[in-house]
N, C-alpha and C positions, 0 to 999 in steps of 0.2 A: 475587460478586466485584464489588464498585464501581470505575469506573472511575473515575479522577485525571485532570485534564485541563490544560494550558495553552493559552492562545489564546481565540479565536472559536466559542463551544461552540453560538452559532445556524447553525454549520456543518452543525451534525448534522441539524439541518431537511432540509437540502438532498438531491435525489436524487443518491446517491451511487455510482459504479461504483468495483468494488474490483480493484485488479491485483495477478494473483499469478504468479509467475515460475518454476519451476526455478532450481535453484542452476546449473543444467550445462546451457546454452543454445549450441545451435549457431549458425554464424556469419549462415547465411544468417535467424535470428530477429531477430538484435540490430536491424537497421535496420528491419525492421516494427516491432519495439515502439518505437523512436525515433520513427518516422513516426505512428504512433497515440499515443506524448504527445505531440505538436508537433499532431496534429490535436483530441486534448482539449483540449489548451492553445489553441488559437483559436477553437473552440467556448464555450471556458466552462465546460466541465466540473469538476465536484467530482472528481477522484479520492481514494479512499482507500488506502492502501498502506501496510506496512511500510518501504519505501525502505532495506532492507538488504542484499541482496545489490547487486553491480555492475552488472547491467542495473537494477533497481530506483533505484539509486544515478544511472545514468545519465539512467534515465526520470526522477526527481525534478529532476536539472538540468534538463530542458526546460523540465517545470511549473514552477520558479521565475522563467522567466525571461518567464511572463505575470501573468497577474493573475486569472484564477481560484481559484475556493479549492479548496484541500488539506487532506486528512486525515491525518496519520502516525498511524501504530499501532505503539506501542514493544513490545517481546517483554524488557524489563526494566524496573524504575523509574524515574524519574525520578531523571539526573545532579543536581547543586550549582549546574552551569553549563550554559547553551545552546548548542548549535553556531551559529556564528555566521552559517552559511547562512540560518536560521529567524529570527533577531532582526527583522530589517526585515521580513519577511512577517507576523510577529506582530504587531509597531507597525500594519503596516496592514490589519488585519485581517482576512488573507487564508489567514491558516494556524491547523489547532487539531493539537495535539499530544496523543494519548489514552495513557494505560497503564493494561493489568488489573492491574497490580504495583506492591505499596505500596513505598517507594525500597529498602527492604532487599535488594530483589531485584536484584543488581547485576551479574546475569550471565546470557547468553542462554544457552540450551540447547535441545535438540533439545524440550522439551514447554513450554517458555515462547514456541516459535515456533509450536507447535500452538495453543496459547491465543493469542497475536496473528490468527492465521489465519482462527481460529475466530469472535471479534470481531471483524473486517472483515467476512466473511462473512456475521454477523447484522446490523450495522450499514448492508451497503450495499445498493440494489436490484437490481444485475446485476455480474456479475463479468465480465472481462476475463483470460484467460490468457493471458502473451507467449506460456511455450510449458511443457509436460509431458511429461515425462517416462513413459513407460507403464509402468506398474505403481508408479511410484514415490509418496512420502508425498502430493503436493500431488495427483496421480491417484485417492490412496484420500480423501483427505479432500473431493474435490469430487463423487468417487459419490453420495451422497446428496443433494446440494445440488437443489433444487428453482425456484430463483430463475436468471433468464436467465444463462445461459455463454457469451459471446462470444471465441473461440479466433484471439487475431491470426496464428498462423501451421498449418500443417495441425495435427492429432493424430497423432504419429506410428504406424505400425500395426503 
């Protein structure tokens, strides 16, 4: 599967950490993962992320409001038009936009989130978990992961 890109694709050079989130984040996680994009974002850091759930959603505001580069990972084709968040990080060549999905693909689904996931994960050098879920999908998909896992709030037990 080829990926489609828009943006800054000399982003892909860069060491990149990937954030993956739970869809079902308890409260006391949301301000860790705020505090850790607000700390990659003054650092410099590349993160990579789908930025589609609302912590995600949330975490991406941070990172736009520096100047580090960013990665988004689409879990469907590429839209006609750009959200208009992205336009100015694009012009300055601070954002690249990737999808495994040629634009037919115009709806997310539980295995087009597997395959974004999946592409982050080979894509980046180290992962970052806000938080997981025990036993749940992001839990089994990162068993095997062999590359650093850095977990901003406990594992729950």
């Amino acid at each position: 599967m080829a990926l489609k890109y828009r943006g800054n694709i000399d982003l892909i050079k860069l060491p990149k950490t990937a954030f993956l989130c739970s869809r079902t984040v308890p409260a006391s996680a949301v301000l860790a993962c705020y505090d850790w994009a607000i700390q990659q974002r003054e650092q410099g850091h590349c993160v990579i992320s789908g930025f589609h759930s609302p912590i995600e959603k949330d975490v991406l505001h941070y990172l736009l409001k520096g100047t580090q580069p960013i990665i988004v990972v689409l879990a469907r084709g590429f839209k006609e038009t750009m959200n208009h968040e992205f336009i100015k990080p694009l012009e300055q060549g601070k954002l690249l936009i990737i999808s495994p999905f040629d634009a037919q693909v115009k709806r997310i689904t539980s295995r087009t989130v597997l395959v974004r996931h999946q592409t982050m994960i080979d894509l980046a050098d180290d992962i970052a978990v806000g938080y997981i879920s025990k036993n749940g999908q992001l839990d089994t998909l990162l068993t095997p992961v062999t590359k650093p896992i850095f977990h901003i709030t406990a594992i729950p037990q």
